[in-house]
ROLUM-148215 format. One line per field, with one value per residue (C-alpha): x, y, z. Coordinates in Angstrom, 1 decimal, always signed. Each point is the difference from the previous one (the first is absolute). Example, Ala and Ser with C-alpha at 12.3 -4.5 7.8 and 13.67 -1.06 7.14 Angstrom:
2
px = [+12.3 | +1.4];
py = [-4.5 | +3.4];
pz = [+7.8 | -0.7];
REM end
This chain:
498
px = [+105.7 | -2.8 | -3.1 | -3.0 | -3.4 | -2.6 | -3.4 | -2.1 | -3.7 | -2.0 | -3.7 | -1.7 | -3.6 | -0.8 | -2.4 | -2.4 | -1.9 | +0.7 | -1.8 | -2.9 | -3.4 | -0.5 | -1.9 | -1.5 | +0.9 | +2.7 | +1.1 | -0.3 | +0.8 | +0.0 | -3.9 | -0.9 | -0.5 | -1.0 | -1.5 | +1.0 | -3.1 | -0.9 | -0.7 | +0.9 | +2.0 | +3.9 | +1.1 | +3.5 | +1.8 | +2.0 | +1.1 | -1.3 | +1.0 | +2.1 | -1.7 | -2.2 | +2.5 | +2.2 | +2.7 | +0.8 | -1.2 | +2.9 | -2.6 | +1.5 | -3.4 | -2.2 | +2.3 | -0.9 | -3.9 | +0.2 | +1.6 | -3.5 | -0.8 | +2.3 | +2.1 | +3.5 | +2.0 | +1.8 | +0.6 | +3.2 | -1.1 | +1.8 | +2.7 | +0.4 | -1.1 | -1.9 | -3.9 | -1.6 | -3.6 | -1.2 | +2.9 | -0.1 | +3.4 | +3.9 | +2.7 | +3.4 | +2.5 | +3.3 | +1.7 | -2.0 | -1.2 | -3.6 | -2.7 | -3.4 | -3.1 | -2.7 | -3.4 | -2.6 | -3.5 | -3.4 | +0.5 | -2.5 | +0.5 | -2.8 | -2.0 | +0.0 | +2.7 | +2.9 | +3.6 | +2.2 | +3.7 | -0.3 | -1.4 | +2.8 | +2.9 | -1.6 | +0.3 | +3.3 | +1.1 | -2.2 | +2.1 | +3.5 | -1.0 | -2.6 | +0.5 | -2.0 | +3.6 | -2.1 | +2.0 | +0.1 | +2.3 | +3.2 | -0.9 | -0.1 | +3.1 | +1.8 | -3.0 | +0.3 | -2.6 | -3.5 | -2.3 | -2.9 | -0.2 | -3.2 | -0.4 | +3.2 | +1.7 | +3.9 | +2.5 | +3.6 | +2.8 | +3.1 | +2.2 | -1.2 | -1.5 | -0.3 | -3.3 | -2.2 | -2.5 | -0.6 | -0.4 | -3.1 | -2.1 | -1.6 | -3.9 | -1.5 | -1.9 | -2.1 | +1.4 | -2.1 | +0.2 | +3.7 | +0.7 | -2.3 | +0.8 | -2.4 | -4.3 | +1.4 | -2.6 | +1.2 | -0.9 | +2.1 | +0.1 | +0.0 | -2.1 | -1.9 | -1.8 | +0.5 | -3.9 | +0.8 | +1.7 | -1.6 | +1.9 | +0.9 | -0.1 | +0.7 | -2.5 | +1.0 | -2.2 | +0.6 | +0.9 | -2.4 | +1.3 | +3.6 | +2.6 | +1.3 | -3.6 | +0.4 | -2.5 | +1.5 | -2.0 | -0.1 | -2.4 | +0.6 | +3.2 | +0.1 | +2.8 | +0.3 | +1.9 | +2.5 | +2.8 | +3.0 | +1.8 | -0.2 | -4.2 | -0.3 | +1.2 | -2.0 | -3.2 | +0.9 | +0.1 | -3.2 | -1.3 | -0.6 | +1.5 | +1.0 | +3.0 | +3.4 | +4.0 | +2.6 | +3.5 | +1.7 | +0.0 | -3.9 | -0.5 | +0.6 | -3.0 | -2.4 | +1.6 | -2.0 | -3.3 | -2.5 | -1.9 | +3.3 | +1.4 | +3.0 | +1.9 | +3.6 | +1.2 | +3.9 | +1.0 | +3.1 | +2.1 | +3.0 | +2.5 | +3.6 | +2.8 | +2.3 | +4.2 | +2.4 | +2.2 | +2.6 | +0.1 | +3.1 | -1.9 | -2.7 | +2.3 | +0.8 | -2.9 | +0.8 | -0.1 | -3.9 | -0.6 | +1.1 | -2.9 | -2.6 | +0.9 | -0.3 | -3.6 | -3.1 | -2.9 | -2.1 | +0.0 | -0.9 | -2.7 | -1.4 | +0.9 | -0.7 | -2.4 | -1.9 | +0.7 | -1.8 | +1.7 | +2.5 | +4.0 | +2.4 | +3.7 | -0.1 | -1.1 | -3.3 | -3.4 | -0.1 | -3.3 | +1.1 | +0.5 | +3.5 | +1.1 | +3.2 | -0.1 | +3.1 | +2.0 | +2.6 | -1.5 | +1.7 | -2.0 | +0.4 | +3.3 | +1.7 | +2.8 | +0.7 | -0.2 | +2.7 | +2.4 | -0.6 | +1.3 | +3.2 | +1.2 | +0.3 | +2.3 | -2.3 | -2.4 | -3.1 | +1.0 | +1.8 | -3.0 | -2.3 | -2.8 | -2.9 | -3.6 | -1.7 | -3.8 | -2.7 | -1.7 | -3.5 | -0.6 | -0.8 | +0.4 | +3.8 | +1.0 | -1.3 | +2.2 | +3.3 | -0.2 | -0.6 | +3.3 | +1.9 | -0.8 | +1.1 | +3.2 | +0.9 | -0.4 | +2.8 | +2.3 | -0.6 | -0.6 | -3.3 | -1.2 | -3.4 | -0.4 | -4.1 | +0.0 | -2.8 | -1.1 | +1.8 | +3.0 | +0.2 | -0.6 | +2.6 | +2.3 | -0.6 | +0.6 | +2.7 | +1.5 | +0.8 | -1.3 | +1.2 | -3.2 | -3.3 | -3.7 | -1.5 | -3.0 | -1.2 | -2.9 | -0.3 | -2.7 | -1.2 | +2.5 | +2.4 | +2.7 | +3.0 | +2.6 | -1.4 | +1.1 | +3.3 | +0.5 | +3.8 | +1.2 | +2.2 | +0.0 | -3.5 | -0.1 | +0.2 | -2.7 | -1.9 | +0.0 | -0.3 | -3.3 | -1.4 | +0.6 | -1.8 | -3.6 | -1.0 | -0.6 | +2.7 | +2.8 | -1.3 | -0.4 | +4.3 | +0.8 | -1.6 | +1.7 | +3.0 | +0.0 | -1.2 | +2.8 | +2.5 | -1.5 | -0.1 | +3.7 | +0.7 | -2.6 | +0.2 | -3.0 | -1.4 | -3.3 | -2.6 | -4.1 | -3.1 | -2.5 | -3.4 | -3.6 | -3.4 | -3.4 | -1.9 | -4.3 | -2.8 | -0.5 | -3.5 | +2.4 | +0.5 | +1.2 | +3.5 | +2.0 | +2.9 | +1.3 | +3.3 | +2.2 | -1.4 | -3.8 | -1.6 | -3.1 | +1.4 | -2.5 | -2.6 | -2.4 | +0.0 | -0.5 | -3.4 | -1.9 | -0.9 | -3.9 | -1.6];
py = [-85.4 | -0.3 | +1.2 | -2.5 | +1.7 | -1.6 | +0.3 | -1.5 | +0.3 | -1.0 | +1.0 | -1.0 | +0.8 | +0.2 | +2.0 | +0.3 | +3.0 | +1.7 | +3.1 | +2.0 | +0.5 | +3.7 | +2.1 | +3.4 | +1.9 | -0.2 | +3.8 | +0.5 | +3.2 | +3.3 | +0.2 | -3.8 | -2.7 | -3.5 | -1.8 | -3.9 | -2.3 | -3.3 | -1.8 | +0.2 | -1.8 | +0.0 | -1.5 | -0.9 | -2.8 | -3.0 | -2.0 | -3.4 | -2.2 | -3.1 | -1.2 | +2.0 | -1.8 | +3.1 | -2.3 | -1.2 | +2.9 | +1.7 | +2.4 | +3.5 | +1.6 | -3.1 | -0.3 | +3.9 | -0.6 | -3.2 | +1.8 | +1.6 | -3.3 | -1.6 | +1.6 | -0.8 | -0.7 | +3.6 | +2.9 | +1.9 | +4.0 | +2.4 | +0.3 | -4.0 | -0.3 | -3.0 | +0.0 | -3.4 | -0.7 | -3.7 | +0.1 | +1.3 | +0.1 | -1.8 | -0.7 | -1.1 | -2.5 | +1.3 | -2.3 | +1.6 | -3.5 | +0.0 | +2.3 | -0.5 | +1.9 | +0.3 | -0.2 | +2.6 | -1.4 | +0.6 | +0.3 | -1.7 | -1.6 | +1.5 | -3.8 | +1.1 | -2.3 | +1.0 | +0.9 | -2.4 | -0.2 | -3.3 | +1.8 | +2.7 | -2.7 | -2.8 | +3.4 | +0.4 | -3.4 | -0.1 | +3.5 | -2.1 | -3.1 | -0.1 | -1.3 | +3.1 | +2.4 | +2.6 | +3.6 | +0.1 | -2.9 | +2.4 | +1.4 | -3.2 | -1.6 | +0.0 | -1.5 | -3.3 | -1.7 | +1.8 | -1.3 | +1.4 | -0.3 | +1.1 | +3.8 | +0.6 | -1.2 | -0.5 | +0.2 | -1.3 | +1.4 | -1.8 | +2.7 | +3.8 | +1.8 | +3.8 | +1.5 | -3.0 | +0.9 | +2.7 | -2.7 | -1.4 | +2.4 | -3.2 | -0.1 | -3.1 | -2.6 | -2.6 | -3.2 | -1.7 | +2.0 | +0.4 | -2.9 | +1.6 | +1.8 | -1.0 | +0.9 | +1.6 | +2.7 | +2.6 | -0.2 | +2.4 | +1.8 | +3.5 | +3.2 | -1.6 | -3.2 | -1.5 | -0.7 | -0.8 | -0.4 | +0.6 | -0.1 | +4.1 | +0.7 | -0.8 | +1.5 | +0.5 | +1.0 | +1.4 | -2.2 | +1.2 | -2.2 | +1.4 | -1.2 | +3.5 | +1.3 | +2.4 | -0.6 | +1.6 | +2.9 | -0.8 | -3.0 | -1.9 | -0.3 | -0.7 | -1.8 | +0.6 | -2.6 | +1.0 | -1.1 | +1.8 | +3.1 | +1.9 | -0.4 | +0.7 | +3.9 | +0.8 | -1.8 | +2.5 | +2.8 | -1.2 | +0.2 | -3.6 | -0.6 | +2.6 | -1.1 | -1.0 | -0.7 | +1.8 | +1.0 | +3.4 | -0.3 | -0.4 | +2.0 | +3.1 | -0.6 | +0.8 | +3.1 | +2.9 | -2.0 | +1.6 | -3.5 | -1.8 | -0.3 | -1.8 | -1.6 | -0.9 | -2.9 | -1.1 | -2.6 | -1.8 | +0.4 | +1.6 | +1.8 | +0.5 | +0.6 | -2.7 | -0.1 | -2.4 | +0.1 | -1.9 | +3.1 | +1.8 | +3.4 | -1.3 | -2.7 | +3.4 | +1.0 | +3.2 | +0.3 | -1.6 | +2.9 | +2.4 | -1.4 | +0.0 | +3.7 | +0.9 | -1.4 | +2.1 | -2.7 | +3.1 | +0.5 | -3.7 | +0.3 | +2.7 | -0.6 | -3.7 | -0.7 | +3.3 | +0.1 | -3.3 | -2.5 | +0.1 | +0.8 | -2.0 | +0.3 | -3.9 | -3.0 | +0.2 | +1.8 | +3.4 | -1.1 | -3.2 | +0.2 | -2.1 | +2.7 | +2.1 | +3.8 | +0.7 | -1.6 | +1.0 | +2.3 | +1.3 | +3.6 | +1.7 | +1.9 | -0.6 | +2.8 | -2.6 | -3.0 | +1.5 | +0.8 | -3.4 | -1.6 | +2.3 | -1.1 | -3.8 | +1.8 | -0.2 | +2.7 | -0.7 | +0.1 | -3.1 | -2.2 | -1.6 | -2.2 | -1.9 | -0.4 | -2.8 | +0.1 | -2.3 | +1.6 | -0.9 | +2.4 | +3.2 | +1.4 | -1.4 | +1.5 | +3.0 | -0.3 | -1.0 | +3.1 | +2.3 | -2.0 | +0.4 | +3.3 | +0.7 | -1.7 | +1.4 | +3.9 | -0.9 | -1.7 | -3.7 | -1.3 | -2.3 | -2.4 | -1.3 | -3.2 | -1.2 | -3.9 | -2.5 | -1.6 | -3.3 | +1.5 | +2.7 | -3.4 | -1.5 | +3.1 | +0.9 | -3.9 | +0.0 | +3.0 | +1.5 | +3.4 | +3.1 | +1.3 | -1.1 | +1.2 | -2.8 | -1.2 | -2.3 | -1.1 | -0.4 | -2.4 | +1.5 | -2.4 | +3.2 | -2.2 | +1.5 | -2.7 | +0.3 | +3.9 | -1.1 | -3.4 | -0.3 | +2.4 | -2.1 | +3.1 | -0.3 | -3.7 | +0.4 | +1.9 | -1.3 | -3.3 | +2.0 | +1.4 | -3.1 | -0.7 | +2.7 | -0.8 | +4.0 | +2.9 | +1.7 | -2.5 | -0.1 | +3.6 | +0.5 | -2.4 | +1.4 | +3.6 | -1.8 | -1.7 | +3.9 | +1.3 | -1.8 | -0.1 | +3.7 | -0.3 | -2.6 | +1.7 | -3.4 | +1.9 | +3.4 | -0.5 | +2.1 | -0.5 | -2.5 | -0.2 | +0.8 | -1.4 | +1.4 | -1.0 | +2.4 | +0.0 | +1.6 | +3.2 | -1.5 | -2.4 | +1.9 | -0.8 | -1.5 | -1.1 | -1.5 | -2.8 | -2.0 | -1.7 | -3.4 | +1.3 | +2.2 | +0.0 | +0.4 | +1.2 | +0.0 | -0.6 | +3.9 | +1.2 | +1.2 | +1.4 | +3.5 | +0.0 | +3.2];
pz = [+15.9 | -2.3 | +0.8 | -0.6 | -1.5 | +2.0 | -0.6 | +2.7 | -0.9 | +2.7 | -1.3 | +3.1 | -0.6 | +3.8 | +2.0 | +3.4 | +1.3 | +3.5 | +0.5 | +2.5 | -1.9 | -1.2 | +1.4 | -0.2 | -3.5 | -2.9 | -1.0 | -4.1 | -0.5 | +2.0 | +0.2 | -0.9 | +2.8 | -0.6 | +3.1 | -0.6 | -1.7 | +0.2 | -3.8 | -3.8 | -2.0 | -0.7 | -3.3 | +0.0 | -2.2 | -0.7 | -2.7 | -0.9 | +2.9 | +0.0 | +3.1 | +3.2 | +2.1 | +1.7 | +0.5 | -3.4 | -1.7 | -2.2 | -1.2 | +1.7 | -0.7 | +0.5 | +3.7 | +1.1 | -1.4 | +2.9 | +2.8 | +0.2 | +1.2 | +2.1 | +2.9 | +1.0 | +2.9 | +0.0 | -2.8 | +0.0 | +0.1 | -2.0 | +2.1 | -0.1 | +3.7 | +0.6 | +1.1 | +1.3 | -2.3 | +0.7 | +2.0 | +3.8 | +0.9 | -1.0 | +1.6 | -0.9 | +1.7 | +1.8 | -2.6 | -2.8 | -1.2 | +1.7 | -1.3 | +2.0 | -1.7 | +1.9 | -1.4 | +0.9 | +1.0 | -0.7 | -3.7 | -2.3 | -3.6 | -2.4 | +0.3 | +3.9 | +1.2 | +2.3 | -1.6 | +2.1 | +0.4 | -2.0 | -3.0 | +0.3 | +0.2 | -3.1 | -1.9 | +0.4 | -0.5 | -3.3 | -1.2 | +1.2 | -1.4 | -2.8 | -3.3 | -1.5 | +1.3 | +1.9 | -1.0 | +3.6 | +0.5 | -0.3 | +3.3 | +1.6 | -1.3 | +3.6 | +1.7 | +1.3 | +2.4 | -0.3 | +2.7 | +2.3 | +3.5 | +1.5 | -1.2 | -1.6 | -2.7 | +0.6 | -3.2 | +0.9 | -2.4 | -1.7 | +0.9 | +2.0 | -2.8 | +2.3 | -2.5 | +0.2 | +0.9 | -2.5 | -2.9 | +1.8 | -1.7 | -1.7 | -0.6 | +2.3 | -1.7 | +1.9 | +0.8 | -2.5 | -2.8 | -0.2 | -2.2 | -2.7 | -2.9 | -2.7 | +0.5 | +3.1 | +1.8 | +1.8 | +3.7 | +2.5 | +3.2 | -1.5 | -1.1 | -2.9 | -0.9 | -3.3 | -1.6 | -3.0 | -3.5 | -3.4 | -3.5 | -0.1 | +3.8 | +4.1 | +2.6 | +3.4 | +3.3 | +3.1 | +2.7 | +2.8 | +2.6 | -0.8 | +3.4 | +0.3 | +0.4 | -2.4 | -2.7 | -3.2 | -1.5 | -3.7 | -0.1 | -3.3 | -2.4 | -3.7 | -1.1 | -3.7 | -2.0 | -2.3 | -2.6 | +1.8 | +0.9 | -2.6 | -0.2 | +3.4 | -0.5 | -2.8 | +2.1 | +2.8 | -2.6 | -1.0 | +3.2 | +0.0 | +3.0 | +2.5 | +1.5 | -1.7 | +1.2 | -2.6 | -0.1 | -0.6 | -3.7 | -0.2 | +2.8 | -1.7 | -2.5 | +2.3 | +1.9 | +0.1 | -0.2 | +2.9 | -0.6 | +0.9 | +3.2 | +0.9 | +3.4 | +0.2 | +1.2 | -0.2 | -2.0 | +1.7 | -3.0 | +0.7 | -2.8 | +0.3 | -2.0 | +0.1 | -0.5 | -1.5 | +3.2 | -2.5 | -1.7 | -0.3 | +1.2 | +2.2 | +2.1 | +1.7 | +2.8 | -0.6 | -3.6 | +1.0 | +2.5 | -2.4 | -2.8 | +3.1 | +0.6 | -3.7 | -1.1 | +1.2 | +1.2 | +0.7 | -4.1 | -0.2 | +2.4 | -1.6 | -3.6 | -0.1 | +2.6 | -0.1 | +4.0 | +0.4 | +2.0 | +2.4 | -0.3 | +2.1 | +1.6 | +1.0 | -1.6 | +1.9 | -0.2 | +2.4 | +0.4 | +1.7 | +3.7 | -0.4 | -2.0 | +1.5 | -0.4 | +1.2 | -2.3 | -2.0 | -3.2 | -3.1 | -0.3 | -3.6 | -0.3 | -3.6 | +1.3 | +2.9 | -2.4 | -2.2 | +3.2 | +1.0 | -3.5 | +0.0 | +3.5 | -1.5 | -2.1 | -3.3 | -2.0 | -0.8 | -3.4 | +0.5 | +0.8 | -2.6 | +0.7 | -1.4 | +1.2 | -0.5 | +0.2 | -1.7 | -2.7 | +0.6 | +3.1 | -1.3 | +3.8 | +0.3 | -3.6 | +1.4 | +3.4 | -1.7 | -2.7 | +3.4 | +1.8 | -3.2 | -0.7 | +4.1 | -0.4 | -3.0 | +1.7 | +1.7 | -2.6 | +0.3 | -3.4 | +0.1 | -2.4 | +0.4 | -1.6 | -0.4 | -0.6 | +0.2 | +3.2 | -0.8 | -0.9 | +3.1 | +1.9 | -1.5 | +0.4 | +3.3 | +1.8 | -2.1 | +1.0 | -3.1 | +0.5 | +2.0 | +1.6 | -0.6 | +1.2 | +2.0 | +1.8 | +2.9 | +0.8 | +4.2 | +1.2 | +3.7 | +1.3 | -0.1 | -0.9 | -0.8 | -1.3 | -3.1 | -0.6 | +2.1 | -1.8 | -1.5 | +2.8 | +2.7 | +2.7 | +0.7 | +0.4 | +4.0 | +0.6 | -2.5 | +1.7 | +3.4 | -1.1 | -0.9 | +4.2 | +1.1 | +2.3 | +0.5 | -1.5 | +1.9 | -1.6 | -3.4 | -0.3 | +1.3 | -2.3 | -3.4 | +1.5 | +0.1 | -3.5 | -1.6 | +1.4 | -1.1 | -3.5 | +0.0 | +0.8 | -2.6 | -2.9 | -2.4 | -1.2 | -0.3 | +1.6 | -2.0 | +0.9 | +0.5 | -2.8 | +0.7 | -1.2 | +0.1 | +0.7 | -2.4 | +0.9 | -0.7 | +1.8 | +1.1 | +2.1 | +3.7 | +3.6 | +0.9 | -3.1 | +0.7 | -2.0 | +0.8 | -2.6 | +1.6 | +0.1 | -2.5 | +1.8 | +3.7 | +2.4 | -3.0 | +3.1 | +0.5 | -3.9 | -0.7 | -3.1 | -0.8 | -0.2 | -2.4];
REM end
């Protein structure tokens, strides 16, 4: 059986703020305290925007820089629990077909005007249906009638589709506006007011009259408009901006820095070492188990990620509150990985294998020379073999390869199919999850489906990438960004005053 590389990307740019206001004082240091202040400034950035329009936007930085303005229906926390926003409650169907979102009242548009279940369900028609292919549109690709009735907006499914509700973490546009994406102004529901747009810059306000009652501390935001990527780092080291979003690789740069200050936020992207189960050698789950047993994710973890991150014995997140910790796990024991290999009747000796890994990622390079060098301590001849991206494609649907380092990309839809895709024994209970109405079912299920993939190991599970938000050490009070949300619950963030 082949097994297919699949790389589902599902950059959903989503956010919404849930939170108390802070109160009373943020501890510095042992003998510093910082009692929370209204006013100053926070510069932040994006890059030159295709439209203002969150919908159609497929600016990732322009998208976080606008979820300052809007708010969504829900946000998925950390743990990928959902927490109603705009939304006041959901419910779900016996059948799984009927989703009924609620709309919370009292909340005002900046121009004054109430948010209405009609506004909520033209935007999501506009993200199915648009001609300008909202990014969002992915998430809504089961959706079939959209329609409000009175103060709810009620979504009937193709086919039950058990996470849902998790992918409605969509900023709401007003009815009227969501045709637009040219000359568009920004006009939202959320912590900041768009004022206006000059040739270098975006200036934001406070929204005073905020529906959560929570006016945010930091009164304006300077949205500094850049080229790309790359020139927002060196603004931040520059000190032109004081917040940024960066990976591992530039992370490291600015260790050390008592200027710098950084919060970790999980990425989604899971990494796994993937068989050939057509393999002479790895068709044999034991043979797998004995690999598992003989590579050391503690040295990766340490080594590779400088203990950032998080390592994993399923194909899901321990931070996730699906994930199973009592399933099946391969601990380090290369004396137990040998014993297993000589009661198939073979020596270690006997077994050589390639690993394929694209040659672009300086972090995988690094993790296949640590798996080589661990297989090779106990006699299994490894040959790593770094080819460009097109080619590892190629190679790995393909299935010419023996073992190769992979990656996938979950959206918070915590859908698994696409780790499990190419595996007939979790078909079943794939489709049973999708049937699931509760908490209680989904959560069996997903323990069902890790187990049996601990049992199977088609993969060596290995860790989930994180990111950073680096800021300013002037930046204080509750930082805590999500992969959908840089700048969740940016409502309690405050400046240091001299």
């Amino acid at each position: 059986m082949k097994r297919l590389l699949v790389l589902f990307l599902a950059a959903v740019f989503l956010s919404g703020c849930m939170g108390n206001t802070p109160s009373g004082k943020v501890k510095r240091s042992d003998d510093e305290r910082y009692t929370p202040k209204y006013g100053g400034t926070l510069k932040i950035y994006s890059y030159n925007p295709d439209t203002f329009n969150p919908l159609y936007t497929r600016n990732k930085a322009n998208a976080q820089m606008l979820m300052l303005i809007y708010d969504t229906l829900i946000k998925c926390d950390e743990s990928q629990m959902v927490h109603p926003v705009l939304a006041s409650d959901y419910s779900v169907s016996d059948d799984g077909l009927v989703w009924t979102v609620m709309i919370k009242n009292g909340v005002l548009w900046h121009d004054g005007t109430p948010f209405t279940a009609e506004d909520a369900a033209a935007t999501l028609i506009a993200v199915k249906e648009s001609p300008h292919k909202s990014p969002y549109a992915p998430a809504l690709y089961n959706a079939g009638k959209i329609e409000a009735t009175g103060d709810s907006v009620i979504i009937t499914l193709k086919e039950p589709q058990t996470n849902f509700i998790n992918l409605l973490e969509i900023p709401m546009v007003k009815k009227s506006d969501t045709a637009v994406y040219d000359n568009f102004k920004p006009l939202g529901t959320g912590q900041y007011v768009f004022t206006e747009k000059t040739h270098k810059k975006i200036y934001l306000t406070s929204n005073k009259g905020w529906w959560k009652g929570a006016d945010p501390f930091i009164e304006n935001v300077e949205v500094l408009l850049l080229p790309d990527k790359e020139t927002s780092v060196y603004a931040f080291e520059a000190r032109e901006i004081d917040v940024v979003t960066t990976d591992l690789l530039n992370w490291r740069e600015f260790s050390g820095s008592s200027e710098i200050k950084s919060a970790e936020y999980s990425s989604g992207s899971y990494n796994f070492l993937a068989f050939n189960l057509e393999n002479r050698f790895l068709s044999n789950p034991d043979i797998r188990k004995a690999v598992a047993h003989a590579i050391d994710k503690s040295r990766i973890f340490k080594e590779v990620l400088l203990s950032h991150g998080s390592l994993t014995d399923t194909f899901l997140n321990p931070k996730w509150w699906v994930y199973n910790d009592d399933a099946i796990k391969y601990a380090y024991d290369p004396g137990l990985s040998v014993d297993i290999i000589k009661q198939q009747n073979l020596s270690p000796k006997d077994i050589t294998l390639e690993l394929l890994v694209n040659n672009d990622n300086e972090m995988k390079l690094s993790v296949a020379e640590i798996i080589k060098q661990e297989l090779e301590e106990i006699g299994i001849a490894v040959r790593v073999s770094a080819v460009e991206w097109q080619t590892f494609v190629s190679r790995a649907n393909s299935g010419a390869y023996d073992m190769y380092l992979g990656e996938i990309n979950y959206s918070t839809e915590i859908n698994p199919k696409y780790v499990l895709r190419g595996n007939p024994q979790f078909e079943p209970l794939l489709s049973l999850l999708q049937l699931q109405t509760t908490d209680s079912g989904r959560k069996d299920i997903y323990n069902k489906l890790q187990q049996e993939y601990a049992q199977l190991l088609p993969d060596i599970p290995l860790y989930f990438d994180v990111e950073a938000l680096l800021y300013n050490s002037k930046i204080l009070g509750d930082i805590s960004p999500l992969r959908t949300n840089m700048f969740n619950d940016v409502h309690k963030w405050f400046i240091e005053y001299e």
